[in-house]
C-alpha positions in Angstrom: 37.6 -44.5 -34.8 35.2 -43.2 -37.4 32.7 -40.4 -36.6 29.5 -39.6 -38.4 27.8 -36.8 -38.5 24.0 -37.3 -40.0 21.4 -34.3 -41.4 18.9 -33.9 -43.4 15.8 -35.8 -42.0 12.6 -34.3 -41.1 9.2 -34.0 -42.0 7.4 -34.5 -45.5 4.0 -35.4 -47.4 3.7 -37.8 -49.2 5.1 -37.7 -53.0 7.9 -35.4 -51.7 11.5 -35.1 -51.4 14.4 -35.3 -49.2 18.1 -35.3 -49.0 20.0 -37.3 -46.4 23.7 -36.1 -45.9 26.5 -38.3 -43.5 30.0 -36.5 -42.7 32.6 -39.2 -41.7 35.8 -38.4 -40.2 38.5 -39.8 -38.6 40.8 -42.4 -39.8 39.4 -43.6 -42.9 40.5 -46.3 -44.8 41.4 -46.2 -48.4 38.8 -48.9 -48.8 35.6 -48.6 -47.6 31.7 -48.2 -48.2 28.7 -46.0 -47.2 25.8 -46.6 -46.6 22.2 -45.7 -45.3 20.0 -48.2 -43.2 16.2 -47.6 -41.6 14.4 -48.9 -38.6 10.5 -48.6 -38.8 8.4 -48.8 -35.5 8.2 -52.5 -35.2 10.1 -53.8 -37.7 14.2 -54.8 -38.3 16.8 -52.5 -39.6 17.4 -52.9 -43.2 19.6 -51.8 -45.6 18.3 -48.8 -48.1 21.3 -48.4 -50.3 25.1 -48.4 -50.3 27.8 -47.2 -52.3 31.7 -47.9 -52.4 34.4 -45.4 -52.7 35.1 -46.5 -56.0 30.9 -46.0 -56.6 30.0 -49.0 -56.4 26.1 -49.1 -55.9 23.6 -51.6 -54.4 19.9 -50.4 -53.5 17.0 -52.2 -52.1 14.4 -53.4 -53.9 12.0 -50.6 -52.5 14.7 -48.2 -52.8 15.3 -48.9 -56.9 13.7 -45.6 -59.0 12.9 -43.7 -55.8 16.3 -43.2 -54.3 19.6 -42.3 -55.0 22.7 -42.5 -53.4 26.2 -40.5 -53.9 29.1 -39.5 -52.6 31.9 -37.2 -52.5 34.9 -38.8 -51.5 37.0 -35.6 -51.0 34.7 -34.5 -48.3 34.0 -38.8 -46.7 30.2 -37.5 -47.2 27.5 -39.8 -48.8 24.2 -38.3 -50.0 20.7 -40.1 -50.3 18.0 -38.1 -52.6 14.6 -39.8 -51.3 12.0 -38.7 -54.1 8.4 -39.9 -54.3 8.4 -40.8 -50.6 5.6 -43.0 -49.4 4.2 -43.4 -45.7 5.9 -46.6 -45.4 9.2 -44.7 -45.8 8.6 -43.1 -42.5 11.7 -44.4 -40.4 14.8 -43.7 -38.5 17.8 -43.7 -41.0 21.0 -44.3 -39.9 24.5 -43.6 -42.0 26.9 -46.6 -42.0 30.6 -46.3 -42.6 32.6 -49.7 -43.3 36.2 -49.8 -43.1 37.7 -52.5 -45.4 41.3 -54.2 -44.5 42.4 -57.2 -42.8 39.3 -56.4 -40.9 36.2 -54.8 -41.6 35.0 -52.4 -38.9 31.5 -50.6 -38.9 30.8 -47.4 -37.5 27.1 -46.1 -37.3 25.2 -42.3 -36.7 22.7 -41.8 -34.1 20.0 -41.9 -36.8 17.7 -39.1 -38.4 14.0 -39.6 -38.1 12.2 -39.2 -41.6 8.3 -39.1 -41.6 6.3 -39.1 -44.5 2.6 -38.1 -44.1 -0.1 -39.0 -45.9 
């Protein structure tokens, strides 16, 4: 089992800034990714960006210039500096942690609500 502890959300106008941080712990593969997902009132979950352990990187479209994810692989903590954030970025955002082996297991955070005013 992999937990996740999420922070960082909150409340912003628009043009600002914010920093997403997920914790994982627990037993950790020595291949895996992290990643950051959102669900907007109505609408699917989709992906936002994701990084490997070896920093490997792969953003959304809307996420390209804006956003920016990292990691620290000493502490299992991935990082996603949201700059320029629009209304339409208001979301939940979840952290996802992949486990990589024979089989792939996900593990997922109770979310961190981000709203962006206008």
């Amino acid at each position: 089992q992999v937990q996740l502890v999420e922070s960082g959300g909150g409340l912003v106008q628009a043009g600002g800034s914010l920093r997403l941080s997920c914790a994982a712990s627990g037993r950790i593969f020595s291949i895996n990714e992290m990643g950051w997902y959102r669900r907007a009132p109505g609408k699917q979950r989709e992906l936002v960006a994701a990084i490997t352990n070896g920093g490997r990187t792969n953003y959304a479209d809307f996420a390209n210039g804006r956003f920016s994810i990292s990691r620290d692989n000493a502490k299992n903590t991935v990082y996603l500096q949201m700059n320029n954030l629009k209304p339409e970025d208001t979301a939940v955002y979840y952290c996802k942690f992949t486990n990589h082996g024979p089989l792939s297991y996900d593990y997922w955070g109770q979310g961190t609500q981000v709203t962006v005013s206008s």
